[in-house]
Phi, psi and omega in degrees: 000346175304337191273344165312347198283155171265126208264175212271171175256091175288003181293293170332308191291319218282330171312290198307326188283300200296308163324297180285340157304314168285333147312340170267339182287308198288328167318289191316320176276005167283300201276349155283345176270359193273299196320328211256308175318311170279344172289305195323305166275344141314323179279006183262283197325328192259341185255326165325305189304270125050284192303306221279313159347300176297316185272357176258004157276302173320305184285358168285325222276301169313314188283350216203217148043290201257023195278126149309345183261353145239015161268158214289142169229344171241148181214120174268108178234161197174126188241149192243354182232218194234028155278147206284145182293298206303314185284002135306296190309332193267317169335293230276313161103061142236144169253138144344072214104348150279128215288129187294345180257341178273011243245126163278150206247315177320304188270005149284320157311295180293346182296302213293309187274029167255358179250149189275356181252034173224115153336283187203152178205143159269105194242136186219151173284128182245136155289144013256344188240019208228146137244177177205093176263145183228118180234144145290097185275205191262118173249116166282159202246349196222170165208155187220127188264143187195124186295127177222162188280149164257150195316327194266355196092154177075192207232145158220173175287109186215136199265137181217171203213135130289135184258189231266324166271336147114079120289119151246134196274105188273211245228287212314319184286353209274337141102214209271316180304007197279332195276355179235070199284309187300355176258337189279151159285158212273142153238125210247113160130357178283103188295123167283358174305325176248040163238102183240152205249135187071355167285140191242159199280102173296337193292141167288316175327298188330301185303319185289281192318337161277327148322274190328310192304326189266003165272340206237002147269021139236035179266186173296330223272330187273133179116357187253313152291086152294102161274145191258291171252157152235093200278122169259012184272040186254192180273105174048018155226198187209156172221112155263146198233116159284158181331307213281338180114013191275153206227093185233153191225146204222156162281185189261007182257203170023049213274333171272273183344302186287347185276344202250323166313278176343304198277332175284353188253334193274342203281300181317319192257336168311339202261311190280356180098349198275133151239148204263149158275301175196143166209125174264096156294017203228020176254119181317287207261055154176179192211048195305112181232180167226101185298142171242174182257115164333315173304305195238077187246156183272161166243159240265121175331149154303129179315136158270172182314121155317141167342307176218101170285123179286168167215168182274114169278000000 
């Protein structure tokens, strides 16, 4: 069978190896000229992206940002309470001539909320030149008296103030309105371990006793009445001590009820010739009192201003 074989052409074969060969170099050099093409255009594409970014920031920065035609020339602050508008101003940290569209609106707001004796505060953009802030203080309703070191040495009297949610205020914030501190009532039995300033006071005792004060500054009773003090250190009550010498003591709950009590027992000996001495309010079915001779009761100071008179924004 040997003689059957056929014989080979090695020329032929040598074609064919050569032919495939040149074909994978020419593949290979297709997809490398496809490959340099799509980097190519993607590295355009990113650097094109890249300019017009730079030139649409720029043109934000000239046009919009460094434009004298937004920078601010009216700066409206306005207050319901009695901090001076420049120490808002220097609070907000804007100036006259800082430009209104880059201006954080945010971070003017929280610079401003950051003194404990401001509430809440708005702040709005008017185009093309004006802001406009509006704050809200705090009214304090209380005062809490305390020995503290003073910066200089010794010991001193140093006064912190609650408002009507137990926000505490410290001394330092209370400003020009300090001198007429002496009009608020006293709250007595309160550890100075929970007066952290901008902080609000959690005790429910805390919580009671200022109701009742914001109660009884809308009652009959105020301008009739001085209230002086309010002690929370008792047991599930509170005592309160008036101008007159009246000593009355309420539970912590119906605080309006009992306020409403308190002025019919007082209506009563007003009517009789009578002053209350001590009356326990905090017995449901009964009002257990101690009569004074009217005559010899003081009468009640004229109201003073509040501490922080609102006003109208």
């Amino acid at each position: 069978m040997w003689f059957n074989r056929k014989p080979k052409n090695r020329r032929i074969e040598r074609g064919h190896v050569l032919d495939v060969k040149l074909r994978t170099k020419e593949v290979r050099a297709a997809r490398l000229r496809l490959a340099t093409t799509a980097a190519g255009l993607s590295l355009g594409t990113v650097i094109g992206l890249y300019l017009l970014w730079r030139a649409g920031d720029w043109a934000l920065d000239q046009f919009v940002f460094k434009n004298d035609a937004f920078a601010i020339r009216q700066l409206d602050i306005q207050t319901d309470g009695s901090i001076p508008i420049e120490q808002l101003r220097r609070w907000a940290g804007v100036k006259p001539g800082d430009n209104l569209l880059a201006l954080d609106l945010n971070r003017v707001k929280s610079n401003l909320e950051l003194s404990p004796m401001i509430q809440s505060v708005a702040v709005e953009r008017v185009l093309p030149r004006a802001l406009k802030i509006s704050v809200v203080e705090r009214e304090p309703i209380a005062q809490v008296k305390l020995l503290q070191l003073r910066p200089g040495g010794g010991i001193g009297m140093v006064s912190y103030y609650l408002d009507e949610e137990g926000h505490v205020v410290p001394p330092a914030s209370a400003g020009p309105a300090a001198a007429s501190a002496d009009a608020l009532p006293v709250l007595s039995g309160i550890s100075a371990a929970e007066l952290f300033p901008g902080r609000v006071v959690r005790s429910p005792k805390v919580s009671a006793a200022l109701r009742l004060i914001a109660g009884f500054e809308n009652s009959p009773l105020a301008g009739l009445v001085d209230l002086r003090t309010v002690d929370i250190s008792g047991m599930e009550v509170l005592q309160a001590a008036t101008g007159q010498g009246s000593r009355i003591t309420f539970g912590l709950d119906r605080l309006d009820d009992q306020l409403r009590r308190w002025w019919l027992v007082h209506d009563y000996g007003r009517k009789n010739g009578k002053a209350i001495r001590t009356l326990d309010l905090s017995i449901t079915n009964n009002a257990p009192v101690v009569w004074l001779e009217a005559s010899a009761v003081p009468q009640a100071t004229p109201k003073p201003l509040k501490f922080y008179k609102k006003k109208h924004v």
